[in-house]
Every structure is written in C-alpha cells, then in structure tokens.
N, C-alpha and C positions, 0 to 999 in steps of 0.2 A: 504494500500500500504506500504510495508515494506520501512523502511528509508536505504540507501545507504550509505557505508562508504568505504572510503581508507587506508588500514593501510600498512606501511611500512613492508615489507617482506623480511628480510634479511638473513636466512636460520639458523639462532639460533633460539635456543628454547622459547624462551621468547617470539619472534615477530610470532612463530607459533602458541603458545598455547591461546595469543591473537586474531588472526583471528580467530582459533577455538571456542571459548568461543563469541567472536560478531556475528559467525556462529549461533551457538545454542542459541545467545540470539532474532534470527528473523529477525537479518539486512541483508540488501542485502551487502555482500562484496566485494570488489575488491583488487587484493594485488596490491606493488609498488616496485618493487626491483630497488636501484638507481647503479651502475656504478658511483664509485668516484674517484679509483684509480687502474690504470693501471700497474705499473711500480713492479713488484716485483724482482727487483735489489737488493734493499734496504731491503726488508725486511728477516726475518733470517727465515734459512732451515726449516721445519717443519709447517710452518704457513699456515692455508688456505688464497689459492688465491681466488679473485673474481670471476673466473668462478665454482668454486667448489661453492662458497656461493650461485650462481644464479643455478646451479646444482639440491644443497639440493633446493632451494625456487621455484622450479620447481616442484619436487617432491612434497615438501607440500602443495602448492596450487590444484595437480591435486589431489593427497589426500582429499582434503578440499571440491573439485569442484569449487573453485573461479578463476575468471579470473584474470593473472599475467600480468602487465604492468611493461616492463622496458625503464630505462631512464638512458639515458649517461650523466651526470651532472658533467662529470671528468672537463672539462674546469671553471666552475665554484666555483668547490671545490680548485680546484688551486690558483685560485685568491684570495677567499675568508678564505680559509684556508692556505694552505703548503705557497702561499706567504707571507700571514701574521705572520704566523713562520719563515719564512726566517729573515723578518724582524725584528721582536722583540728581536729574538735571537742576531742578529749581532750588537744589542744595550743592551746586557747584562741582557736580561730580560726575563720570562720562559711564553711562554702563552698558554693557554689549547686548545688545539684545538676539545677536545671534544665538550664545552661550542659552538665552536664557527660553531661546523658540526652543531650542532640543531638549532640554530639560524637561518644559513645566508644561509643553504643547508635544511636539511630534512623538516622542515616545511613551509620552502619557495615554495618547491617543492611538499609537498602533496598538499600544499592548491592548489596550481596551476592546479593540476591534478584535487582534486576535485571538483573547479569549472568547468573543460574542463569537467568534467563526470555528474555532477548536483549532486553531492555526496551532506550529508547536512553533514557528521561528517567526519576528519579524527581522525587515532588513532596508538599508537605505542606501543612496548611491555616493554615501561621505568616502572619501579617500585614507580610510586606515581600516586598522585590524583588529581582531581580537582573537583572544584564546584564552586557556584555562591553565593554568599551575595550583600545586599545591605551596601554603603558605606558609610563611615561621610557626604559626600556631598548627599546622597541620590539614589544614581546611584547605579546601577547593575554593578558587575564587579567579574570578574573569578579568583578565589583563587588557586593557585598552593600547592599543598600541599603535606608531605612528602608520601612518599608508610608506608607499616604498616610491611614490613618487616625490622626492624632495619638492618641489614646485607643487604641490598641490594636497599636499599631508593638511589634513583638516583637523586632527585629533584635538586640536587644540579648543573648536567649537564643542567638544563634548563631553570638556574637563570637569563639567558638573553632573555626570551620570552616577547613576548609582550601582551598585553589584546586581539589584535588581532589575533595572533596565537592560543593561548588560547581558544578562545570563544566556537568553536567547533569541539574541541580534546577529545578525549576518551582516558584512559586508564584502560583498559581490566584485566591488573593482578595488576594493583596497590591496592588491599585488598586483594593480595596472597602473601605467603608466597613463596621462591624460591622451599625447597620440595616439596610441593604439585604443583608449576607448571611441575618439572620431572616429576613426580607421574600422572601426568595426560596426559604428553605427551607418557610416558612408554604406559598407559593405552589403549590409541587410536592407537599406535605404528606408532605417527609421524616419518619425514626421520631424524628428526631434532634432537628426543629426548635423544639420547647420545653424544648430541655437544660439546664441551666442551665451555664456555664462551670466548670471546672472548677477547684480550689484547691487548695492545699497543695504537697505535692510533687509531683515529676513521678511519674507512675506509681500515687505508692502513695496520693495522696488529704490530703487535712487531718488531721492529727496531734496529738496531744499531744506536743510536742516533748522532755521530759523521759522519758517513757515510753519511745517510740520509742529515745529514745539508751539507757536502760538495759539495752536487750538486752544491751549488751555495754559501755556504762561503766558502774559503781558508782556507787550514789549514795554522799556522805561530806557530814556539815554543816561549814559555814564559816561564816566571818562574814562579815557586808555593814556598811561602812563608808561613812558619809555625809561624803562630800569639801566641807567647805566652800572657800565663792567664793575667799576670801584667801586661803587657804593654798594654795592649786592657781595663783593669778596668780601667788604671788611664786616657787616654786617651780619654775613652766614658761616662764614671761615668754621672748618673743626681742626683741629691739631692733630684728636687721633682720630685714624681714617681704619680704626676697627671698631669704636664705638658704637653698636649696630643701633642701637635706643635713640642715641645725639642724631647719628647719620640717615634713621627712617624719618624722622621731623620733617616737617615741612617746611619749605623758606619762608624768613619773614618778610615779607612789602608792606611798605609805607609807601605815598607820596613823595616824602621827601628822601627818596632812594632815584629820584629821575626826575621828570617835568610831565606836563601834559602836552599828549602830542595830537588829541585829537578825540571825536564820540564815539560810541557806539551803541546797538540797540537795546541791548542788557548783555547781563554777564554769564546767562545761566543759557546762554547760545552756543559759547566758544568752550572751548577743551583745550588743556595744556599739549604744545606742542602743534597748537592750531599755525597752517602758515596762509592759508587763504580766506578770503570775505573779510579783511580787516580794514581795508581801503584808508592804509596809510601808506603816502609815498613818499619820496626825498629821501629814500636811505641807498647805501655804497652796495648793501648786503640785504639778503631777504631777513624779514622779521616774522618772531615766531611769539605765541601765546606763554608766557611762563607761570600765567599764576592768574583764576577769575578769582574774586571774592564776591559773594554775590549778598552779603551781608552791608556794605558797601557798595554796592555794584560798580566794581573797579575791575580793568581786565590790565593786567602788568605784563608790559611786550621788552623783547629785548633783540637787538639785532645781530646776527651772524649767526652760522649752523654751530659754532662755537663758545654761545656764550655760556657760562657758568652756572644761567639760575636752569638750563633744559637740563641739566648732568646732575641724578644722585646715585649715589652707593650704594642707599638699602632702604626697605621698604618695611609694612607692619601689615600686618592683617591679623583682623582682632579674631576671638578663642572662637564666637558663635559662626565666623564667614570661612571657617576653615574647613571645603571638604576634601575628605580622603577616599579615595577611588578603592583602593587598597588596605582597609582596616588594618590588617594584621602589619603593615608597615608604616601605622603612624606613629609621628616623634610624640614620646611624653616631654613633660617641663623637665627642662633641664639638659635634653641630648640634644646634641646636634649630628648634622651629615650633610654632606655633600650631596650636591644636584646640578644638572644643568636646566634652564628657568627662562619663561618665553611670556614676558608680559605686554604682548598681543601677537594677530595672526601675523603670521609672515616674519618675523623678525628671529634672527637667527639665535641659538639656544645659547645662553651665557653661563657662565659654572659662576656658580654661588654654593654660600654654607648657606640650610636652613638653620635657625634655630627657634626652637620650641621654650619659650617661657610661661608664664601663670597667666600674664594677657592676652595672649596668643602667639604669634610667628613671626619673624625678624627673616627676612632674607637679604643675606649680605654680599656683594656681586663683588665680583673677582675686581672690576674695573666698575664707572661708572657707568649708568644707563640713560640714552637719552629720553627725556619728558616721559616719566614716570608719572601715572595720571591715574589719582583718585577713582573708584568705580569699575572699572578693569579688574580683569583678571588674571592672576600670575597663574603659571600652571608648570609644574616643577616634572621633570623627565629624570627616568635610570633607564640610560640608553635609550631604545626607542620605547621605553616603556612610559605613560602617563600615567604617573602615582597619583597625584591628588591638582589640587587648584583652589583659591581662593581670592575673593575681591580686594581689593589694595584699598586700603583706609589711609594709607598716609606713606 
C-alpha cells in the first residue's frame, strides 16, 4: 500500500518539482494550496496575486494527476503573522515573518490536513534536509539540516520548528541543486517551470514597506541625525572585546553624537542596516540606518559601509525566545560551546561561542557583525546541522 503524503503547493517551481519527484518516488500525493493573503493594495504592480499562484497550482497538480486541496488560513496568518509585524515594528524592532509563516501557519496546517486525510508524511519544496539520530540522552530525535545547494539552503526559515513538526516532513529537492530543479521542471514542461522565484514576504509578495505598515501604524515626521565616527567611538568604546554582557548592549544615540540632516516618516518604518528610502543626499559614501528609536522617533544614520555604530561583537536573546530544535543539546547556565551562527538569510555562517547564562544567551562572534538588528533571528549551526535559533533582543 503506497504511503500518503501532503505537500504544500504553491504554484513555484520548487513546490512543483517536489510533488513530482514524491510522484515518481510511489507515494500516494495530495497537494495543499493555502490562501494567506488577500489584500493586494499593498503590494507593488507586477507581483503575482494569489489567485494567479492557485491558477499555476491548478495546472500542476492536474498535470501531476494529484488531488489539490485549498485552505483559506488568511485569518490566521493575520494574527499570527502581519499582527505580529505590526507589533514588533511599532517597538523598533525588525521580525521575519518568513521564520514565523513556517512555524505558526504552513506546518500547522499541513499537519492538520494530514491527519484529517490519514497522510503519514507531509512535505514542502524548502531547500534542506532532514533525518533522525539518536541523542546524548539516548532518544531518537529529527535533525534539520542545511539543503546541499549552498545558494539556496533555506534551513534557516525553519529555525523555529519543532521535533514535532519535524518528525514526519519530507523534503523532496533538499539534495538538489536549484538548476537541475529548472532542468527538470523544463523537462516535464510543468505550468510552473519558468516562474520566477518568489520575493518579499511570505504570502503576500514584494511590498512597499512603509505603506504596508501604515495600515495600522501612523505615519509622524522625525528627525534623522547623522552620527559622526568620533563621537559614537568615544561614546561606545569597550576595552574588553570579551565582555559578552558590555558587548550585546546596545549603542547609545543622543542628538548631540551628530546634527540633523534631514525628516523622515516615522521610525518604526526603517530597520538597522537600512540603506535605501532615506532620501538623504550630499554624502562621498552610501548611508546606512544605525539605530531607530521610536520612543523619540529618531532614526541615527551614519555614512560609509565602514562605520563603527553597523559592527557588534555579541548579541542576547532572552531565556523565554530561546528555541532549541534539538532538546537533548541544549546549553544549561553556565556552559558554553562553540557554533557557527547566521543572523539572517543568506549571510555567510560566523563561528561564535554560545553562552548560556540565568537570563538567557550571549553569542559572542569571533569578529564583528554587520547591523545586528533587534527582532531577527540568530540560528546557530554544528556543521550542516541547525540546532536551535532565537530572536535577538539586543
């Protein structure tokens, strides 16, 4: 009796060439297109809408022969996502709402489906792996680990799963490479195979990101203050550059660290390390976002990809926002260990020590790291393996 699976079907390439490939491996499939967001207000001209994405996933699955099930899970996404960005933002702080689609939305909701269907796997077309090892404590427990295409390793959107999510997931292209998944969707001539990948947020597409937030924050003008080099060294200076407590702090900005160089819409728009939509010019060197306060609504910029207040050492994430993928290798207070640590997509793994204290986690990075940013999520690697992950508090 062939085993029964659900995989998300979202009319890209990747979630097709996946059900294709669990096709010809003998599973019974079923596809899941979810409806997260409705609203294309907000997002900019040119972008597929969701009924275009349920469209192509129409086409592929009749392609395929598998049965398509859809699910409106817009109310839930709301809450669980775009509220959640409402939130964090209007507290100065930047949080991914990719990390938090996979979590609280798509695996919430396969698994649900595959229970309701007697499915024994679900699966989706992310770029990594998994498999099962036995633990220090002896237990069996499911390793998340990176995809083998360096350029397109996703594990990092899914540093918040849990051993339950996990257990009975599949991923179909995580030992492929992205060409040979074109190359093979070409081959079959899926509806999908010259999609272009997708951008922006999860669900709802490439955004004006000011727009998008004012649904529901207010704009207010502020001022942007250009932090000169000097006064931010003498100011933030640490002497010991292991002091992991001193060194996760966050810089101080005043006013009188620069001048004002100019308005802007509110503070709770921009993110550290922002380098575009600031619409200040006259400088030698591009200018980057170092610091929003939005208690103040002050955004402090400072120019050159060099300057000192975009570079820290180490970072905190408090005891409640620590999750471990991995139970049986999490740090109690007091140890520490070695990791290499990716606080966001695409940026290449840095070795840091964790350390595990009473308030929670200190990660302290071999060199500095550029615009380390509130609300983010660090997610620490043993080898290609994703042990845990947590949001960056400071």
């Amino acid at each position: 009796m062939k085993k029964k699976v659900v995989i998300g079907l979202s009319g890209g390439v990747d979630s097709g060439v996946a059900a294709y490939l669990l096709k010809k491996q003998g599973y019974e499939v079923h596809a899941l297109f979810m409806i997260n967001w409705k609203n294309s207000s907000v997002t900019l001209s040119g972008d597929c809408t969701w009924e275009e994405d349920q469209l192509v996933a129409q086409m592929v699955a009749k392609q395929l022969d598998i049965p398509l099930h859809v699910v409106d899970s817009s109310k839930r996404y709301m809450t669980y996502v775009v509220d959640y960005m409402f939130e964090e933002y209007s507290k100065g702080r930047t949080p991914n709402p990719d990390v938090l689609c996979n979590r609280e939305i798509k695996f919430e909701i396969f698994n649900q489906y595959a229970n309701e269907l007697g499915a024994d796997f679900v699966a989706t077309g992310h770029y990594c792996r998994r498999d099962t090892v036995i633990g220090e404590d002896g237990k069996e427990y499911s390793r998340l680990l990176a995809g083998v295409d360096p350029n397109k390793d996703q594990s990092y959107f899914l540093c918040q799963m849990s051993q339950e999510q996990l257990k009975n997931v599949l991923f179909p292209i995580g030992d492929i490479i992205k060409p040979e998944v074109r190359k093979i969707a070409a081959e079959i001539n899926l509806a999908c195979a010259k999609r272009k990948d997708s951008q922006g947020i999860c669900f709802v597409g490439k955004v004006d990101l000011p727009i998008f937030l004012q649904q529901k924050l207010k704009s207010k003008e502020g001022n942007i203050v250009e932090v000169t080099d000097d006064a931010f060294v003498y100011r933030n200076r640490h002497d010991n550059q292991d002091d992991y407590r001193a060194l996760s702090k966050p810089y101080i900005y005043t006013e009188d660290d620069g001048f004002i160089i100019g308005k802007h819409i509110g503070a709770q728009y921009y993110t550290v390390g922002q380098r575009k939509g600031l619409n200040v010019g006259g400088h030698k060197e591009p200018v980057y976002v170092l610091h929003t306060d939005t208690s103040t609504n002050t955004i402090y910029i400072g120019m050159g990809d060099n300057h000192p207040g975009l570079f820290r050492k180490a970072l905190f994430i408090r005891k409640d926002e620590i999750h471990q993928i991995r139970p049986d290798r999490l740090l109690q207070v007091g140890q520490r260990r070695r990791y290499e640590v990716r606080i966001r997509y695409r940026q290449p793994l840095e070795d840091a020590e964790l350390i595990m204290e009473e308030e929670g986690l200190y990660i302290l990075f071999d060199r500095p790291q550029k615009s380390i940013t509130p609300g983010q999520f660090a997610a620490w690697y043993n080898s290609d393996e994703l042990e845990g992950s947590g949001v960056i508090f400071c």
